[in-house]
C-alpha positions in Angstrom: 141.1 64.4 142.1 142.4 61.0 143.6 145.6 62.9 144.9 142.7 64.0 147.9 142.7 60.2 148.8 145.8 57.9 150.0 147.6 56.7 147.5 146.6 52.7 148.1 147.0 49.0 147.3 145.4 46.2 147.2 142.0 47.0 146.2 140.0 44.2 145.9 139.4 42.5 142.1 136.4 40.1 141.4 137.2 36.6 139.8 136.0 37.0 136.2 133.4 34.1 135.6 132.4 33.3 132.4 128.3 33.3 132.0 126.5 34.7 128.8 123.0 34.6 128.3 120.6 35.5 124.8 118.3 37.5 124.0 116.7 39.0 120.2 119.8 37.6 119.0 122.1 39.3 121.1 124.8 37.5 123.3 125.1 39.2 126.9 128.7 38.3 128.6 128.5 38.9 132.3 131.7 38.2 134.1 130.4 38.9 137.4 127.1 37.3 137.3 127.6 35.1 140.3 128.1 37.5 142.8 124.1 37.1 142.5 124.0 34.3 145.0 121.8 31.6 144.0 120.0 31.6 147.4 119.3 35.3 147.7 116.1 35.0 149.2 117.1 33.8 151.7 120.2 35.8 152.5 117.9 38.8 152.1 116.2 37.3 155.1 119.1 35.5 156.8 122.6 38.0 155.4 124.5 35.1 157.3 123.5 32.7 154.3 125.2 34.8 152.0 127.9 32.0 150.1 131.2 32.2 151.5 133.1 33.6 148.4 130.8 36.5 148.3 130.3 37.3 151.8 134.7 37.3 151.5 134.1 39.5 148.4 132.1 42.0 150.0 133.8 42.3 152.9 136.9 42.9 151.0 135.5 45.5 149.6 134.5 46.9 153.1 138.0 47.0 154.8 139.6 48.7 151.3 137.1 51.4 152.1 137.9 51.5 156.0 141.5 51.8 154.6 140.9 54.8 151.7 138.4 56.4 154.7 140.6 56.2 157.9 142.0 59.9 157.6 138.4 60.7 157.7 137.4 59.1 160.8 137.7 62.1 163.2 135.9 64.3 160.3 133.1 61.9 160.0 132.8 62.0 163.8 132.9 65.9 164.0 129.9 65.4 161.2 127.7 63.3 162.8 128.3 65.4 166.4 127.4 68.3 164.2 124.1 66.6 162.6 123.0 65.7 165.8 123.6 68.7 167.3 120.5 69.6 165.5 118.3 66.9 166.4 116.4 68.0 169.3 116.9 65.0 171.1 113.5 65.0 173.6 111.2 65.8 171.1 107.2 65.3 170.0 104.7 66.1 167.6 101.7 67.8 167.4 98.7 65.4 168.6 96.8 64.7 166.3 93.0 64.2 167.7 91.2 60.7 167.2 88.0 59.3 168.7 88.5 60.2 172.4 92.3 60.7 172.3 95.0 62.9 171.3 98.0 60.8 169.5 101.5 61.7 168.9 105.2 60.2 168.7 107.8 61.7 170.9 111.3 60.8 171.5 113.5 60.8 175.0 117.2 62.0 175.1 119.4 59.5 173.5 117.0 57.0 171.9 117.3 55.5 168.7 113.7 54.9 168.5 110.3 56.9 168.9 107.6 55.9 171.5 103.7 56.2 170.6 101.6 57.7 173.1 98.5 59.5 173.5 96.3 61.6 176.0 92.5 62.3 177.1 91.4 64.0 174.1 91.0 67.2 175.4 94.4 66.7 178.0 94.8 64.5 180.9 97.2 61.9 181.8 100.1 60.5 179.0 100.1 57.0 178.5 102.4 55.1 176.7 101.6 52.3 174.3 103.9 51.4 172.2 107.6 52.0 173.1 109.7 51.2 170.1 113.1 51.3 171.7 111.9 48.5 174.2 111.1 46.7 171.6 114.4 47.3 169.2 116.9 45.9 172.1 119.2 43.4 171.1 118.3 43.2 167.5 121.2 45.3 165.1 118.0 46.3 163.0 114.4 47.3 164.2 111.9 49.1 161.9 108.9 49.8 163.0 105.9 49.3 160.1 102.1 49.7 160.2 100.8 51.3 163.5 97.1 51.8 164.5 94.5 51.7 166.9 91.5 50.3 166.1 88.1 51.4 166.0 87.3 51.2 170.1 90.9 52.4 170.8 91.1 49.3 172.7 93.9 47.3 170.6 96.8 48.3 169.1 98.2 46.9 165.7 101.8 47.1 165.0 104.1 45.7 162.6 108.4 45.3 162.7 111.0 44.6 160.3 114.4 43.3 161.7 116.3 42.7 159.1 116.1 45.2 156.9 114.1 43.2 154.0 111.1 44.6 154.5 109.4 41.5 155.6 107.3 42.7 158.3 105.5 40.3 161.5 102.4 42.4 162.8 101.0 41.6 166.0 98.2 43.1 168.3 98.5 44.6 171.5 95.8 45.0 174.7 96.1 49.0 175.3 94.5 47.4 178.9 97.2 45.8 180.2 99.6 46.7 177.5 100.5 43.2 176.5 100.8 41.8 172.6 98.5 39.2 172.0 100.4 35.9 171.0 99.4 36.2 167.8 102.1 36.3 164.8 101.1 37.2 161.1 104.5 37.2 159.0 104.9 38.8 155.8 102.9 41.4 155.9 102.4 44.4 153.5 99.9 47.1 154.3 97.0 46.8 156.8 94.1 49.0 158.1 91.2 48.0 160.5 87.9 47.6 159.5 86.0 47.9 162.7 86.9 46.9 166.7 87.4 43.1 165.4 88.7 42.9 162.1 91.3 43.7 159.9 92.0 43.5 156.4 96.0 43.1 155.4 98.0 42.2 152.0 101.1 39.7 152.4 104.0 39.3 150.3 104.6 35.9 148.3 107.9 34.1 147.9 109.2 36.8 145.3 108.3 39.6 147.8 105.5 41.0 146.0 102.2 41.8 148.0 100.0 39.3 146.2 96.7 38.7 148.6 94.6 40.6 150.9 93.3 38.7 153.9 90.7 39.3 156.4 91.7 38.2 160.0 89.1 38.3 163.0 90.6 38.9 166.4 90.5 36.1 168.7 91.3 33.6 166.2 94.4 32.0 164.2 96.1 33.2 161.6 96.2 30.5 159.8 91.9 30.9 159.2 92.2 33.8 158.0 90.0 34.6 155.1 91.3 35.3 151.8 89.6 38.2 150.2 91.4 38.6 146.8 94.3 37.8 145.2 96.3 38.9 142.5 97.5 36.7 139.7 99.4 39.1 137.5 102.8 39.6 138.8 103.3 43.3 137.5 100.9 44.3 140.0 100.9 44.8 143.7 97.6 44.3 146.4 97.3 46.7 149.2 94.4 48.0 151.4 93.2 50.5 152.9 90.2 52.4 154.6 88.1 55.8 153.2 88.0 58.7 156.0 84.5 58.5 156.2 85.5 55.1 157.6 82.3 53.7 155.6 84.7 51.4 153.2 87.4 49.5 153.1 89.6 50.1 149.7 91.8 46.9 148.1 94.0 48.4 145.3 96.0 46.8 142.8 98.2 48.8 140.8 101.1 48.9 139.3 103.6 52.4 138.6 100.8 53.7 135.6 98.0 51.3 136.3 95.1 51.2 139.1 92.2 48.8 139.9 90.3 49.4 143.1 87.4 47.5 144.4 84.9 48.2 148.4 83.9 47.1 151.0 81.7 48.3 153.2 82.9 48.4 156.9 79.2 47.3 158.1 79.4 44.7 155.9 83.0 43.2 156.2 81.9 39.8 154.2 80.6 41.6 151.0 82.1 40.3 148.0 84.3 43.1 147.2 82.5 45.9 144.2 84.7 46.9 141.4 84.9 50.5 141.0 86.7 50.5 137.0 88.2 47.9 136.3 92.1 47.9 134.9 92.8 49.8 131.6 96.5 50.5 130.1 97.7 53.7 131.3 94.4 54.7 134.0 95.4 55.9 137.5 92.9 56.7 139.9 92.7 56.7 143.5 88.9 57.1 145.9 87.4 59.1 148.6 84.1 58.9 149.9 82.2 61.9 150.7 78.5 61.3 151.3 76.6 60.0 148.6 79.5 60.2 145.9 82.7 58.7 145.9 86.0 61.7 144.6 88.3 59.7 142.2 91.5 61.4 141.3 92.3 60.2 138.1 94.3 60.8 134.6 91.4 59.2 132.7 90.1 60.8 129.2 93.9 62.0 128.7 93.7 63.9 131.8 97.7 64.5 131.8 98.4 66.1 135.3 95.1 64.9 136.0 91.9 65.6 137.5 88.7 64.7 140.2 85.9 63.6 139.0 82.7 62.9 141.3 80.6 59.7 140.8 77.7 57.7 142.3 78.0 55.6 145.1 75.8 52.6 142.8 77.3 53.7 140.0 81.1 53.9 140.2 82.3 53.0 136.7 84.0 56.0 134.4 80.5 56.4 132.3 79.6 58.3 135.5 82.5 60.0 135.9 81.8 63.8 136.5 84.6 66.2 135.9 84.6 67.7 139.7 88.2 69.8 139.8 88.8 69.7 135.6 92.1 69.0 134.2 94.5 72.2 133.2 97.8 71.5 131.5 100.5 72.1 133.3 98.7 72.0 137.1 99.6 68.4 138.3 97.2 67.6 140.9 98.9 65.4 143.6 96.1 64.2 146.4 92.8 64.4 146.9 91.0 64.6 150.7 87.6 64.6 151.8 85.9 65.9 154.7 82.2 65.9 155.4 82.0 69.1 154.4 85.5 69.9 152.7 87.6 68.6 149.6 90.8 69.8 149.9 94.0 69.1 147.3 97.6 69.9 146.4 98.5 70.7 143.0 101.9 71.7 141.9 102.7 74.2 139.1 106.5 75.2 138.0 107.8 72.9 140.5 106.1 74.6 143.3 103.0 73.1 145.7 100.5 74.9 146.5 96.7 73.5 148.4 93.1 74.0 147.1 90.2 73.7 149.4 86.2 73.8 148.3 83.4 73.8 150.5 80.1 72.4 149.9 78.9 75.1 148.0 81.3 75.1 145.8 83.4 77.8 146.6 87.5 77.7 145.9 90.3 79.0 148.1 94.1 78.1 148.1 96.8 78.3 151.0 99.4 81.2 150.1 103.3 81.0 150.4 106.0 83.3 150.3 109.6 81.8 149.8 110.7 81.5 146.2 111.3 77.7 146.6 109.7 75.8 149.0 108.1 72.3 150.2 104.1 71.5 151.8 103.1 68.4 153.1 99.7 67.7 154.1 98.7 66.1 157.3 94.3 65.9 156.9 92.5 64.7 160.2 91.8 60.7 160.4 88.2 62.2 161.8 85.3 62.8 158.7 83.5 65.9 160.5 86.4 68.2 160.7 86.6 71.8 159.7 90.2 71.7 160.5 93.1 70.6 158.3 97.0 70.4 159.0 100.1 70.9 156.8 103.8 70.9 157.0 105.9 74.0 155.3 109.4 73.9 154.8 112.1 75.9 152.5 116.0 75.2 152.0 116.6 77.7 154.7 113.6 77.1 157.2 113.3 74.0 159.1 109.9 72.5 159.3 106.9 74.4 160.7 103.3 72.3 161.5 100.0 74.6 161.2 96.5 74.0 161.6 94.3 75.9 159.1 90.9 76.3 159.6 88.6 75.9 156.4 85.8 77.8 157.8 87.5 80.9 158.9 90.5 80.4 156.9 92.2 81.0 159.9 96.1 80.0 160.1 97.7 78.5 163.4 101.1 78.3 164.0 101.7 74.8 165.9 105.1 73.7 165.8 108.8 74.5 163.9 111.2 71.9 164.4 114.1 73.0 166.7 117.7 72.9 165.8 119.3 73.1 169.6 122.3 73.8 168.4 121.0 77.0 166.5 119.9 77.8 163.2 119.3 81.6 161.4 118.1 81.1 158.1 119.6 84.8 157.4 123.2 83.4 156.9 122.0 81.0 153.7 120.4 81.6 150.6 117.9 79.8 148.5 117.4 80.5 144.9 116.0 78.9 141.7 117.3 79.2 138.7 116.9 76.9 135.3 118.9 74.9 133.0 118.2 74.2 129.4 118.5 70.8 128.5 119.7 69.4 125.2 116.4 69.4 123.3 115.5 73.1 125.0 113.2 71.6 128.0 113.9 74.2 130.9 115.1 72.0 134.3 114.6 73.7 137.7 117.6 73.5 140.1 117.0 74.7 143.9 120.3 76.1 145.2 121.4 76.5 148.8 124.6 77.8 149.8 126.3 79.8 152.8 125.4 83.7 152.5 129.4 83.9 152.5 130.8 81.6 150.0 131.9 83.4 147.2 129.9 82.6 143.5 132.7 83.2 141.4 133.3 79.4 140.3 135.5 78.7 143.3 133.4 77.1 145.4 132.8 72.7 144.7 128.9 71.8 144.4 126.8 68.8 145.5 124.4 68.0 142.8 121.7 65.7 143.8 119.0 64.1 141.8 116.3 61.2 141.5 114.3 61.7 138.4 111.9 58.4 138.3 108.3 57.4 138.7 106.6 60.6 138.9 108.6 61.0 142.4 109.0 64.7 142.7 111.8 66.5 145.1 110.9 68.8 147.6 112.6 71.5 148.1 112.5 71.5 151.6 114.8 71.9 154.8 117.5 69.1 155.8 119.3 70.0 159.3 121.8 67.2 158.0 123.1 69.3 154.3 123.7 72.7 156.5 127.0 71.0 157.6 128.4 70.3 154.2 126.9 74.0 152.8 128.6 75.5 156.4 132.1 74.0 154.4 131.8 76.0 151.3 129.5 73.7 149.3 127.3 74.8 147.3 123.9 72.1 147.1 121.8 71.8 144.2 118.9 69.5 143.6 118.1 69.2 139.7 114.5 68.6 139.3 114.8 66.7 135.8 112.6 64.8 134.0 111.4 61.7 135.4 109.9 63.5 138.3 106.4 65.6 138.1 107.6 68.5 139.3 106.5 70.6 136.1 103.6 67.9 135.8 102.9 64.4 134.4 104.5 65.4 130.8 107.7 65.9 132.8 107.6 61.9 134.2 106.5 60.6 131.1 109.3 62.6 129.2 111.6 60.3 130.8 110.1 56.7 131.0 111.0 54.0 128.2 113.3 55.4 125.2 113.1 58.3 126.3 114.8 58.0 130.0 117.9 59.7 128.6 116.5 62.7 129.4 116.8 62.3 132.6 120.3 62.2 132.2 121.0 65.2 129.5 119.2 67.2 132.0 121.5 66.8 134.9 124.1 67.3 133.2 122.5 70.2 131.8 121.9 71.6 135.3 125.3 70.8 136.4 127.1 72.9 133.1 124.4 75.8 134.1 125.8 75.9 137.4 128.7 76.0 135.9 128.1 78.6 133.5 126.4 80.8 136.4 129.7 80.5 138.6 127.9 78.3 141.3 130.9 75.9 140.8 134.1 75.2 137.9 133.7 72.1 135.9 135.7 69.3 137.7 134.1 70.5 141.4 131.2 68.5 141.2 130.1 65.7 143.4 126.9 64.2 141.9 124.7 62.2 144.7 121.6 59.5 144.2 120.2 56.8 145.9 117.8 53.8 144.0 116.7 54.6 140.6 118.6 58.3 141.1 121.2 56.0 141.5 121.0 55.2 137.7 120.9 59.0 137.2 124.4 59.2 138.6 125.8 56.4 137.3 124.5 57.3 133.2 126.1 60.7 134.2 129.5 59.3 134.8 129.7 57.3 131.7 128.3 60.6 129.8 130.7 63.4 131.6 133.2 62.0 133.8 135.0 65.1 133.1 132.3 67.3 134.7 133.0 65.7 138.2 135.3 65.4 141.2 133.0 62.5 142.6 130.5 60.3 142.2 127.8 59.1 145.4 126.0 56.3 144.5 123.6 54.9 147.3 122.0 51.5 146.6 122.0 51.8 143.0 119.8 50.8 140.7 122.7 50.2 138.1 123.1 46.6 136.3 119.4 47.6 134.4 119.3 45.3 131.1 120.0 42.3 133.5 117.5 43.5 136.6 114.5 43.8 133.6 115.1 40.6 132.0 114.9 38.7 135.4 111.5 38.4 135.7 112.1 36.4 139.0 113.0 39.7 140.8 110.8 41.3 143.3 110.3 44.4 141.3 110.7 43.3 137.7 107.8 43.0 136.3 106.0 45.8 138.0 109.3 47.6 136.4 108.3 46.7 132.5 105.9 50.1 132.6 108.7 52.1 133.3 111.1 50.8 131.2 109.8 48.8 128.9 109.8 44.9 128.9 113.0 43.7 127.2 112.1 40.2 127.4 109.6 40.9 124.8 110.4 43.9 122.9 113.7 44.0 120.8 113.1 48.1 121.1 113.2 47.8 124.9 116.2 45.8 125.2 118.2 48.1 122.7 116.9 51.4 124.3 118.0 49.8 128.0 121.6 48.9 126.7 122.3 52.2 125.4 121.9 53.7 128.9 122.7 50.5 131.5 125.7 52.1 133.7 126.9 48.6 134.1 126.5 47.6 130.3 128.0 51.0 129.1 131.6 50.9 131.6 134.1 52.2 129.2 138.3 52.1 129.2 138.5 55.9 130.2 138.9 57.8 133.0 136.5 58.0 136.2 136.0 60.6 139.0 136.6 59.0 142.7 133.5 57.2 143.7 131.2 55.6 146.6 129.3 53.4 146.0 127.3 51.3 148.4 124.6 48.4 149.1 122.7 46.6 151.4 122.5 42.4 151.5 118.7 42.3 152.2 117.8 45.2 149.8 115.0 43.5 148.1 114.9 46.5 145.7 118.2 46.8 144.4 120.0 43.8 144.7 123.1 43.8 146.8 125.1 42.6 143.0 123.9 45.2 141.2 126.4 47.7 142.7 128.9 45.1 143.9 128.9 43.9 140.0 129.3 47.7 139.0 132.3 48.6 141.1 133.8 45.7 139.7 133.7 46.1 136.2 134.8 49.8 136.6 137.3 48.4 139.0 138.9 46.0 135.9 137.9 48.8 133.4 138.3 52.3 134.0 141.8 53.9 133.3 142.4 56.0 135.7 144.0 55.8 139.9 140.8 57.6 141.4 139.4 55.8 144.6 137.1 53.4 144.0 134.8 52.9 147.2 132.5 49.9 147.6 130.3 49.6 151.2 128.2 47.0 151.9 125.8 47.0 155.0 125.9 43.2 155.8 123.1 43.4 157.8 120.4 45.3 156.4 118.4 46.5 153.5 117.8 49.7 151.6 117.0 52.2 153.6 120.8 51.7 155.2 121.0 51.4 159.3 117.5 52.3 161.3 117.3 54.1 164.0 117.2 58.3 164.2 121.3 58.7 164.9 122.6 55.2 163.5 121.0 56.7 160.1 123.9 59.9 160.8 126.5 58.1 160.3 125.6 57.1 156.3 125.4 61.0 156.1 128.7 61.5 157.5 130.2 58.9 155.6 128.8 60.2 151.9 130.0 63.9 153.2 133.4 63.4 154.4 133.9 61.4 151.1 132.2 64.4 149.2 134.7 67.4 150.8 137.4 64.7 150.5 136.9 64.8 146.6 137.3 68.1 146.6 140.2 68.7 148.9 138.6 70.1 152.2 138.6 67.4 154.5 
């Protein structure tokens, strides 16, 4: 398809540098090893540190892409007009009641940014305390982190990022005068109050992993801050937070397949902290408190899509754990929430959420849905003694709707959709779900959206998306954004393969170590169905992934180039074998349950190799790709793509477009802000329809 692109010159190459490293015997040759700067951490926090002969590498890469992209320009802007066209512009969200007040976010006409206020509980007065935009001017990248009041609704904590590296400063503000304290604490991870003068936060080390939780006490320094634990192994990560009862406060180290909590009690901030169970291979759990019992959601005693279990407050440990919601096979049980008088739960079955409420007597009801493919979110009140519970529903053709649902009565109350100003009917798309089978039989899901008139006789190109990593399952839900490439003819699909949970935890752990090629054989799987079912033709399809989907796009091109007319690649996580032997990485070890550890095992190493994108870039012929990155992504290095694209640059056979685009100024999550964000959309789309020849 690159006769949809300029015919160019000049793309950029990469000076081939010998380096070669060994491991179980095996020599690795990496010629671009040192675009991985030898001071990255601290380009991630300063980009303007990046070496010279990098930074002129990258942005090398950056004007070849303005060049292929420039016949797109007035496209892209018609795009993002389009996408925010949709955005309702002076918007706000439900309150949500607290204490004596009534919280919510709202946003005015033309800001980036959203603005925290809150009113007399039962109406009164709005009054604004935290107004994010004020705080964003003058720096190219705000993101705002942790954000709560405390106990007395008196001060507000708030956290920022502002270079994209996720290294966030939290501060405190008097909701009196509306000042900030001049108080500083950098680095910080998670947070949560623990009454109306203390609270408890984790802080990221020098490798950017949250390794202690601290205790601080308003009115004093930082620097006396009490540390409360620390974490010595580097695979897992500290964080903190509080029970709804607001009796405890929870410190959690975990890991992707691992959990260890321990308590504290909030009228007893200088306990030592209580183990609940300590670490085991393989056990997850997570705590509520309701009463005299503490809810644990767990996998333990090969619970496979798990379970809740009940057990005493002075007796935590598994040998009391009570089998509370039991496990069934095949019902993956997400969350767990607990009311005074209430537990209430989502559990998803065939890739479709539903949510379970019991009352105190025992008795179970569920929340019924309609669509054939839909997403739920669930919203429970901060407040214990609450009969009242909130959730988000959502389907490829209906935007977002908020309602309250009251337990007792079972009563549902419609609250909120979210507006599209420039007009949305949900009658002129449809939504369907079909299924692939995969090379070893396993049945994928794929949720379809397309315009009510494009044809489905093969004509029309598809944009296949998919993750397909750490249990993270994807919704099939509304995006304002994906109407405007599905109102050009597109049809969308998002393959739900394995790697995800959405047809429970055998579906995630179907994909992890050895066997993550599965992953892989299912989307291409799903995109041959769609094929097959004269969605698309083979040759019209765009795959798209971000992170670890990123890997799912980039083993699909190496396995079926021929399938596509492009490849998006956003931040990805591409160069593995080398990521997972560098231990020094943020993520790395925490990464070894996923993958395996190919330091140690010989298995691990050969099993990562076979399926590395980077490792596995062949002399044949590539679809046009996009590829991009972020210079303080502390999650997938900025060389890990930049190394990619130039290997296939040096390698691949063919005269598609080859598109590298670094953001030199933030991180993974691309530019913040609500309309800055638009134009990464725009950019991925007009490069989608101009692999196809629309744009």
């Amino acid at each position: 398809m690159s006769s949809h692109f300029p015919a160019l010159s000049g793309a950029p190459s990469a000076a081939k540098k010998t380096h070669s490293t060994n491991f179980h015997g095996v020599t690795l040759n990496d010629d671009y090893h040192w675009l991985r700067a030898e001071n990255w951490q601290e380009a991630m926090r300063e980009p303007e540190k990046l070496p010279e002969d990098i930074k002129t590498y990258l942005n090398n890469e950056n004007e070849y892409f303005e060049k292929a992209m420039a016949d797109t320009k007035a496209l892209q802007e018609t795009l993002i007009a389009e996408m925010r066209g949709r955005i309702k512009e002076d918007d706000s969200s439900v309150p949500v009641k607290d204490g004596p007040y009534a919280y919510s976010w709202k946003y005015v006409e033309g800001a980036e940014h959203p603005i925290r206020t809150r009113t007399p509980r039962e109406g009164g007065e709005e009054e604004v305390l935290l107004d994010v935009n004020k705080e964003a001017e003058g720096k190219e990248y705000f993101e705002l982190g942790y954000v709560d009041e405390d106990p007395s609704h008196t001060i507000l904590a708030w956290s920022r990022d502002t270079s994209g590296a996720e290294y966030y400063s939290l501060t405190f503000r008097d909701l009196d005068t509306g000042k900030d304290r001049d108080v500083e604490i950098k680095d910080v991870g998670s947070a949560t109050w623990a009454n109306e003068g203390t609270l408890f936060y984790s802080r990221v080390d020098e490798n950017h992993r949250p390794s202690k939780i601290y205790r601080h006490t308003l009115g004093t320094s930082p620097d006396d801050d009490v540390l409360v634990y620390e974490e010595n192994d580097p695979r897992f990560y500290c964080g903190v937070g509080k029970t709804r009862s607001g009796k405890y406060i929870i410190l959690s180290a975990g890991m992707n397949d691992q959990d260890e909590l321990r308590i504290i009690p909030t009228d007893d901030i200088e306990a030592t902290p209580r183990l609940i169970q300590a670490r085991k291979d393989g056990l997850e759990y997570s705590l509520e408190h309701q009463g005299e019992r503490f809810l644990i959601h767990t996998n333990a005693d090969n619970a496979v899509d798990f379970k809740i279990v009940e057990t005493p407050i002075d007796n935590p440990g598994m040998e009391h754990w009570k089998d509370f919601i039991p496990h069934k096979s095949g019902r993956m049980i997400i969350s767990c929430s607990a009311y005074k008088n209430w537990v209430i739960w989502m559990e998803r079955e065939n890739a479709l959420p539903r949510i379970c409420f019991m009352d105190n007597k025992g008795k179970t009801s569920e929340i019924s849905m309609d669509e054939e493919a839909y997403s739920l979110g669930v919203s429970p009140s901060p407040e214990y003694e609450n009969d009242v519970f909130r959730y988000t529903y959502s389907s490829p053709t209906t935007p977002s709707q908020v309602y309250d649902f009251d337990l007792k009565t079972s009563k549902k109350t419609f609250l909120k959709e979210a507006e599209i100003p420039s007009g949305h009917d949900s009658s002129h798309y449809m939504a369907r779900r079909i299924l692939a089978k995969s090379h070893d039989g396993a049945e994928v899901p794929i949720t379809i959206l397309h315009h009510k008139d494009t044809p489905i006789d093969g004509s029309a190109p598809c944009l296949l998306y998919g993750y397909g990593s750490y249990g993270m399952s994807m919704p099939a839900g509304f995006s304002a954004n994906r109407l405007s490439i599905v109102d050009r003819g597109f049809v969308y699909a998002i393959a739900h393969v394995r790697g995800g949970e959405e047809k429970g935890r055998q579906w995630y752990e179907d994909a992890k170590f050895g066997k993550k090629v599965n992953s892989f054989h299912d989307f291409i799987a799903a995109g041959e169905t769609l094929v097959k079912q004269q969605f698309t033709s083979m040759g019209n399809i765009v795959i798209m992934g971000g992170s670890a989907g990123g890997l799912l796009v980039g083993a699909t091109a190496n396995m079926a180039p021929g399938m596509l007319a492009g490849v998006i690649a956003d931040v990805p996580f591409v160069d593995v074998l080398n990521t997972i032997l560098d231990d020094s990485l943020p993520l790395t070890p925490g990464e070894w349950s996923q993958w395996g550890n190919p330091i140690e095992s010989k298995q691990a190493f050969d099993d990562i190799a076979a399926y590395s994108p980077y490792d596995n870039v062949e002399q044949k012929n590539y679809p046009a790709m996009l590829v991009t990155a972020g210079v303080s992504d502390p999650r997938v290095t900025y060389w890990e793509p930049a190394k990619w694209v130039a290997k296939l640059r040096d390698t691949k056979t063919d005269d598609n477009i080859l598109l590298l685009r670094t953001n030199m100024s933030s991180g993974h999550f691309g530019k913040s802000g609500r309309f800055a964000a638009l134009e990464d959309a725009a950019r991925s789309y007009a490069f989608a329809l101009k692999a196809v020849g629309k744009a």
